[in-house]
C-alpha positions in Angstrom: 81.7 30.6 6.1 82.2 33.9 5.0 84.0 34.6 1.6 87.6 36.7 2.6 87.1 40.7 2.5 87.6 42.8 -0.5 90.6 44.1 1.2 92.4 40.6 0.7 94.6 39.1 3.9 98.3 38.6 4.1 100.9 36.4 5.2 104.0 38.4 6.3 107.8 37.5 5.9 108.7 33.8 4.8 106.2 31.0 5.6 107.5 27.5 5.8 106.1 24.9 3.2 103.9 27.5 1.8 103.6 28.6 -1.7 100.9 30.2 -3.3 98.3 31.3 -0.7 94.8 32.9 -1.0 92.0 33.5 1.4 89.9 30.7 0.8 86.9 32.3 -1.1 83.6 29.4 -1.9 83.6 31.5 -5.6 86.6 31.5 -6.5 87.4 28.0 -5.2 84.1 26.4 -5.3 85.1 23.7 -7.9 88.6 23.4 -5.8 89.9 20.6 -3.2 92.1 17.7 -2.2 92.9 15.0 -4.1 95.2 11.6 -3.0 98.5 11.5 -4.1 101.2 8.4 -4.2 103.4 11.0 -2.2 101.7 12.8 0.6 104.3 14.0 2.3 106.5 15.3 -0.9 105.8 19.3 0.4 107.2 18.2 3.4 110.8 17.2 2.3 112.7 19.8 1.5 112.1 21.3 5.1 114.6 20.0 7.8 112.4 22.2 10.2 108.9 23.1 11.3 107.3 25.8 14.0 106.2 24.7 16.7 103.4 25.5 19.2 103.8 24.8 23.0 101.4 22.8 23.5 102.8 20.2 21.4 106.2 19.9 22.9 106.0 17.0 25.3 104.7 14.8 22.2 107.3 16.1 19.4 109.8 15.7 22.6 110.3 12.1 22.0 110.8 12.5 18.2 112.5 15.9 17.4 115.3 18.1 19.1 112.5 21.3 20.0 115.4 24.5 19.9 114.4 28.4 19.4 115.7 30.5 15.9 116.3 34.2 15.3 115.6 37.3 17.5 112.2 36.4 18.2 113.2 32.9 19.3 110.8 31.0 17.6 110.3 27.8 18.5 111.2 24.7 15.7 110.8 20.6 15.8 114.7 20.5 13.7 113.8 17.3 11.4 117.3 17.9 9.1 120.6 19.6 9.7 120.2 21.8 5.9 118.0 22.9 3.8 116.5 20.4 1.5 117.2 17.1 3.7 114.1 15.9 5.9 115.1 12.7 7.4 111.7 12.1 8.5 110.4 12.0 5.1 111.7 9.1 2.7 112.6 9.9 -1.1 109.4 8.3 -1.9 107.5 11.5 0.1 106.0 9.0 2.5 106.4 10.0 6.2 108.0 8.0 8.9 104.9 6.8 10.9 107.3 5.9 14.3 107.1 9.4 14.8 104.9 12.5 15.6 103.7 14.4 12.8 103.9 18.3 13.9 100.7 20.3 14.2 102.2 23.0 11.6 102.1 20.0 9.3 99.1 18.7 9.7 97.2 22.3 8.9 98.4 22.2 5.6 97.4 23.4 2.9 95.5 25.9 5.1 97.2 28.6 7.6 95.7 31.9 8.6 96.5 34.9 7.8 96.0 38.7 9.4 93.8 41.5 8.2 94.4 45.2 7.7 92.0 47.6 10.3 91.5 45.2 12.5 89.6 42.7 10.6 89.2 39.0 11.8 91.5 36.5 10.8 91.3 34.9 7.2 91.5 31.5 6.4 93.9 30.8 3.5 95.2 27.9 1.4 97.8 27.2 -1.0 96.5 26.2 -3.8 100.1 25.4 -5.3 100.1 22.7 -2.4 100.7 19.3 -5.1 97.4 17.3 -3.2 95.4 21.1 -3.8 93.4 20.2 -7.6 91.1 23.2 -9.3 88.4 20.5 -10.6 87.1 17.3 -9.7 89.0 16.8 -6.3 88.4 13.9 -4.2 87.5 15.8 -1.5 86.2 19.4 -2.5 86.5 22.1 -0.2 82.5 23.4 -1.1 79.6 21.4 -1.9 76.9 22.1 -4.8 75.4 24.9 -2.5 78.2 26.5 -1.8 78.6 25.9 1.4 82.0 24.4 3.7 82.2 20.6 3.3 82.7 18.8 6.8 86.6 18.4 5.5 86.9 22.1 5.3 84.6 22.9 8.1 87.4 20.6 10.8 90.2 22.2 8.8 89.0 25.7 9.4 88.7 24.7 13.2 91.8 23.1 13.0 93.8 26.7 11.5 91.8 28.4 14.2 92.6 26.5 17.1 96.2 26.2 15.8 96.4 30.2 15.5 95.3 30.7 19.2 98.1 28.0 20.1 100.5 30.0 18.1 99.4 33.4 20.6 99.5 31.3 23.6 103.2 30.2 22.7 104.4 33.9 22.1 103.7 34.6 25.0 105.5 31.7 26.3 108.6 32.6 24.8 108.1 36.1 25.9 107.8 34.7 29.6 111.4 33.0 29.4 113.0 35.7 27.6 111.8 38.1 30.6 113.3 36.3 33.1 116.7 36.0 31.0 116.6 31.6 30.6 117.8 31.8 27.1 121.7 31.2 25.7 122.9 30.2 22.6 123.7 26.7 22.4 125.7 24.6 19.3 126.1 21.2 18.3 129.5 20.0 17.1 130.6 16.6 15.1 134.4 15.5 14.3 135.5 17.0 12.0 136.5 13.6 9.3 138.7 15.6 7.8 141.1 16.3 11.2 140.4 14.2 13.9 142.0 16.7 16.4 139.0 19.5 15.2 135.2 20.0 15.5 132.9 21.6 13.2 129.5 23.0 14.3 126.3 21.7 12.4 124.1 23.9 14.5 123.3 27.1 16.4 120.2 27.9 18.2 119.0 29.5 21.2 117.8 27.5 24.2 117.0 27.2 27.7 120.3 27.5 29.8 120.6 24.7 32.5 121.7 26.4 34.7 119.5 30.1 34.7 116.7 27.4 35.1 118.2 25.6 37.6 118.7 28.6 39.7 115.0 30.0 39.3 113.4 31.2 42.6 111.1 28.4 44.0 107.9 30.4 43.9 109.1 31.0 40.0 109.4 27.6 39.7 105.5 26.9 41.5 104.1 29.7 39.2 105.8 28.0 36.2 104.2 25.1 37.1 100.9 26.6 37.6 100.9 27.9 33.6 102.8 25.0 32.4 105.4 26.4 31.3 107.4 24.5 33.8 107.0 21.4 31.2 107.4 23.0 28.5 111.2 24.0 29.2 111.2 20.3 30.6 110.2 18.7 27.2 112.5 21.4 25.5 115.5 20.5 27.3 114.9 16.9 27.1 114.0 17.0 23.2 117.9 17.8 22.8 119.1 14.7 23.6 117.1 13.7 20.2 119.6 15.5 18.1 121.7 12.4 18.3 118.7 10.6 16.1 118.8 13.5 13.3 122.9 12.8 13.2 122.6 8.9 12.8 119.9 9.4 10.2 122.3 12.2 8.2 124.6 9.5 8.6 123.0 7.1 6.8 121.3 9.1 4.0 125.2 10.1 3.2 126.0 6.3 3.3 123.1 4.9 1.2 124.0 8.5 -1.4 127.4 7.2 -0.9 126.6 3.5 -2.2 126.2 3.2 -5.7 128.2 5.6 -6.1 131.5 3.3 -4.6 130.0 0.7 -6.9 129.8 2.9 -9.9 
């Protein structure tokens, strides 16, 4: 493994979960690594979403609503309705094993990150990541000659394989959004307050029934062909798990709710 260039890589805009992050360098981080930690899954709960990669949607389908954010549509496993609250992860940062933990995730603390002229791709890791230790890890990420430990060696395949997921899923999204099969889509609860009203708990873009309903069939063959003919399948049927997120709001409010009543 190569130690990062002099010219260091960088992460651009805001990067879910991450902190601190450095190109993964066997000097400067040769006495680094992971340690175990009574809660793995503590950098994890203030997110109540994730990115997701096409590949992964017909898993995550069963567990997550899979919708599309901002102008470049992104695609997100939603896991929470704010900021702060992820109802997958329990207070005691222990993650809720029914359910499929997302590929983004599961690369932590490592990501890659882009180099100026050109340059290859850099691994990085966060280092503020709370199982990330400086000394006497469990698991370090070099041995004593320096060199990648099988740990790092499966995570750098893993950040490397996820990256050309990541490309492979652009163009995805690019691929719908030529053919004009996205609309903004809500989702509204009563509104306790005023029975007669509704208040929306989420906007997002997704893939309109009925533009993809009305596709050409030889669209519809070549969709098939590239897969992304499942991919809008999983996507639209992922929705009807935003009924799961609401019940388990609901019930974080109630057990909030609790001792405070008795109080």
């Amino acid at each position: 493994m190569a130690d990062a260039p002099t010219t260091e890589a960088r992460l651009t805009g805001t990067v879910p979960l991450y902190k601190t992050v450095e190109p993964l360098n066997r000097t400067k981080h040769k006495t680094y690594g992971v340690k175990s930690i009574a809660q793995p899954f503590s950098f994890l709960k203030d997110w109540h979403f994730v990115p997701a990669i096409a590949g992964e949607f017909t898993v995550a389908s069963g567990s997550y609503p899979i919708i599309f954010l901002g102008d470049k549509k992104m695609p997100v496993l939603v896991m929470g309705l704010r900021q702060g609250t992820n109802v997958f992860v329990n207070a005691d940062g222990q993650f809720d094993t029914d359910h499929y933990v997302p590929a983004y995730v599961r690369r932590y603390p490592f990501v890659s990150a882009s180099n100026p002229m050109d340059q290859p791709s850099t691994v990085c890791v966060d280092v503020d990541a709370p199982f990330v230790v400086k000394k006497d890890p469990d698991v370090p990420f070099f041995n004593e000659e320096g060199e990648p430990t099988e740990y790092t060696s499966k995570a750098v395949e893993f950040v490397s394989a996820f990256e050309n997921d990541a490309k492979i899923t652009e163009s995805f999204v690019e691929r719908l959004t030529a053919l004009d099969l996205f609309e903004q889509k809500n989702v509204r609860v009563a509104d306790p307050n005023n029975p007669d009203n509704t208040i929306t708990v989420a906007e997002y873009w997704g893939v309109s029934d009925e533009k993809f309903a009305n596709l050409p069939t030889e669209k519809l063959v070549e969709m098939h062909k590239n897969g992304d003919l499942l991919a809008i399948s999983a996507h639209l049927i992922s929705l009807q798990r935003w009924e799961r997120i609401m019940r388990r709001v609901s019930l974080e409010q109630q057990a909030a709710a609790a001792p405070a009543a008795k109080a």
